[in-house]
N, C-alpha and C positions, 0 to 999 in steps of 0.2 A: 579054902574059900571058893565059894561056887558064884557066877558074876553070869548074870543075866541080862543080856542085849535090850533094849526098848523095838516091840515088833512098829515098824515102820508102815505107813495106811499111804498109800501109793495116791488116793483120793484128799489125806491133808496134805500132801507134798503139794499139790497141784491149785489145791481152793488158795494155797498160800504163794506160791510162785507166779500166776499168772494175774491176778492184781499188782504185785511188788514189783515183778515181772517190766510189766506194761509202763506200772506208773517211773521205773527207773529211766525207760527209754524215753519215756515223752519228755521226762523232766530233765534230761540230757541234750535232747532233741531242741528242746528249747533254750536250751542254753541257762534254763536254771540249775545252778552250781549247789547252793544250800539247801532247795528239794532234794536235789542228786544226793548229796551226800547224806542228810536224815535217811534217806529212803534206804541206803546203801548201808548205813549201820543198824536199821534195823534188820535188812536182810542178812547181815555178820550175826547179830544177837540170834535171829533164827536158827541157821546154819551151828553156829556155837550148840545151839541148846538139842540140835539133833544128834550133833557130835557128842555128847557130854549126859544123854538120860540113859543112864543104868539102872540097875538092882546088882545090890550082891549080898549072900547070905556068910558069915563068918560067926561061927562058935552057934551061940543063940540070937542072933541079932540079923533082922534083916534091915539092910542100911538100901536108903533111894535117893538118887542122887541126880539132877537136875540142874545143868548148868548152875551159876551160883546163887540160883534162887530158891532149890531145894534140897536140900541135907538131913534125911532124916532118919531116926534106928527107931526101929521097933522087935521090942521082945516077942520071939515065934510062938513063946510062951503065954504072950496075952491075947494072942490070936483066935478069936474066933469061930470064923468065919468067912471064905473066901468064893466069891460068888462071880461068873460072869455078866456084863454088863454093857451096855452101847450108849453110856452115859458122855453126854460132852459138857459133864461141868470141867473147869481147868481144872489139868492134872500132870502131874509128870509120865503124862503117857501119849505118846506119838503115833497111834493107832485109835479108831475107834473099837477095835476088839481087846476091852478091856475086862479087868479084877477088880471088883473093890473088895478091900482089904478090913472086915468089922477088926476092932482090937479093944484091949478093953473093956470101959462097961460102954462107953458111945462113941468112941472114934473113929476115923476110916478115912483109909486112902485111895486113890483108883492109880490103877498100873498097869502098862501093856508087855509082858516079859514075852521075847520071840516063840518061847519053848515053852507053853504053858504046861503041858503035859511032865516036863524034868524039873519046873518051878514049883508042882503041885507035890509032888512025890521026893523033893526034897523037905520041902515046909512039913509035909507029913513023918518024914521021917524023926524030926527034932520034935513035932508035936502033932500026935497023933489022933491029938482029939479034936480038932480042925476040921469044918465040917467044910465042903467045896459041893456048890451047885451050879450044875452046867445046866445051860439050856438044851433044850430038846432042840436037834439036829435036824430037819426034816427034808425029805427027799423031793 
């Protein structure tokens, strides 16, 4: 089994902490208790879902796993197509330097793996007709 980190974007840590941030202490400050505390579980649900988004690839199946909001396998075999992206619809991916994942005949998921380069070249190895487009890199 190969388990793939979620790459972490130092830029969603921040857009996300310093609003929740802010609004924890004013509402503490003020002595509001039931802001405090909503505010304070959602920052737990955060923190949880940073904790908890993976990838791992096992046999033919690549499973993604997203705090308990996403659980899902996908056949390596109905794959594709795997493409780079800077897409921010919601996804189980905690970077904006994303995958979306074609599968199927119209399916797809977006996914941020720390190691794209050891995520491409394993999915390649179980199915090698997977086609993977990078963008041009430019200096």
């Amino acid at each position: 089994m190969l388990k793939f980190k979620s790459k972490i974007d130092i830029l969603l840590v921040l857009i996300l902490s310093i609003p929740l941030g802010s609004a924890l202490i004013r509402s503490l400050y003020d002595n509001k208790w039931f802001a405090s505390g909503i505010i304070f579980l959602v920052i737990c649900f955060i923190i949880h879902m940073f904790l908890t988004t993976y990838y791992w690839i096992e046999g033919q199946k690549l499973t993604i796993k997203s705090g308990f909001l996403v659980n899902s396998s996908i056949d390596i075999l109905s794959i594709k197509k795997i493409s780079e992206t800077n897409s921010i619809m919601s996804a189980p991916a905690l970077s904006l330097d994303r995958l979306e994942i074609l599968y199927n005949k119209s399916d797809n998921i977006v996914i941020s793996p720390k190691h794209k380069s050891v995520f491409f070249e394993a999915i390649k190895k179980i199915n090698p007709e997977v086609e993977i487009v990078l963008k041009n890199k430019q200096n």
